[in-house]
C-alpha positions as CSV (number, residue, x, y, z in Angstrom):
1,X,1.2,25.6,-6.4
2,X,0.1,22.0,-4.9
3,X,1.4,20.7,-1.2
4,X,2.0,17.3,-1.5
5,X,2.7,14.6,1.6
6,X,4.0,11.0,1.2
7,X,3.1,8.8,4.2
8,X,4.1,5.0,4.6
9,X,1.5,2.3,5.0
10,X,1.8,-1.2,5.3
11,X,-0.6,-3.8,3.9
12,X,-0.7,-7.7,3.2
13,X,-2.9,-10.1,1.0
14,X,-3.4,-13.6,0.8
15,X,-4.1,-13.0,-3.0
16,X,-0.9,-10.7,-4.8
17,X,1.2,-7.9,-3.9
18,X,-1.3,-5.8,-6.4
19,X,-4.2,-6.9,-4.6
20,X,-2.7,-5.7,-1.3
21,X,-1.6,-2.9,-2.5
22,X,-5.2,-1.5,-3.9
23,X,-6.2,-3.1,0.2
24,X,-3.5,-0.2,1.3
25,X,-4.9,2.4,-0.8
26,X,-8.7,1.5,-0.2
27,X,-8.1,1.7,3.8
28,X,-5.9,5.1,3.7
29,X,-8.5,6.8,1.4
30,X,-11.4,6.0,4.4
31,X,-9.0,9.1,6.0
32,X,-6.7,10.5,3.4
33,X,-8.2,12.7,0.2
34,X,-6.4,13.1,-3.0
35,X,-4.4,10.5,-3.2
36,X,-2.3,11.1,-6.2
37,X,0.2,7.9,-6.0
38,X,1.3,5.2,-4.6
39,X,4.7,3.8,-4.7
40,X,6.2,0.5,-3.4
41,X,8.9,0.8,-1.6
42,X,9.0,-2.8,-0.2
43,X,7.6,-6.4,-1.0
44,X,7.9,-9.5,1.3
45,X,5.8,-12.5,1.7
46,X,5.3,-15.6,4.2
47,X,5.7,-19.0,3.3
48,X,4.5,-22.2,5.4
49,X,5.8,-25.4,3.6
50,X,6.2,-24.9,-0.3
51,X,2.9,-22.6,-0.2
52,X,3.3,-18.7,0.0
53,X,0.3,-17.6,2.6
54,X,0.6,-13.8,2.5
55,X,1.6,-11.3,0.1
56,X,2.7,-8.1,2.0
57,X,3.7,-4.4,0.6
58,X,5.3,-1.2,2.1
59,X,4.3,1.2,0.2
60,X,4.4,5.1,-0.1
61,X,1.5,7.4,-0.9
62,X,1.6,10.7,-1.6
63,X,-1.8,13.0,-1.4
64,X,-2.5,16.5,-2.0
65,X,-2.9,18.9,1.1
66,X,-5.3,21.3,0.1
């Protein structure tokens, strides 16, 4: 039997939502093994003028406690 824990990370991009979500994942894994998924709970962005500027993602990953 696997232990699995979800934790909440938030993360932002200038590029996509995908790209800051592989940012979130990247940075947690520096500290957290087995991640198994990810899953976004939220998506926003920032907008100055007409231009969106940031991409940003709250997202859920869940990692196997061994």
């Amino acid at each position: 039997m696997s232990v699995l824990k979800v934790i909440e990370v938030l993360s932002s991009s200038n590029e996509s939502w995908e790209d800051a979500t592989r940012k979130a994942v990247k940075e947690a894994s520096k500290t957290v093994k087995n991640i198994k998924s990810v899953y976004i709970k939220e998506q926003s962005a920032m907008v100055s003028g007409d231009n969106v500027t940031e991409f940003r993602v709250n997202v859920k990953l869940t990692f196997e406690v061994k």
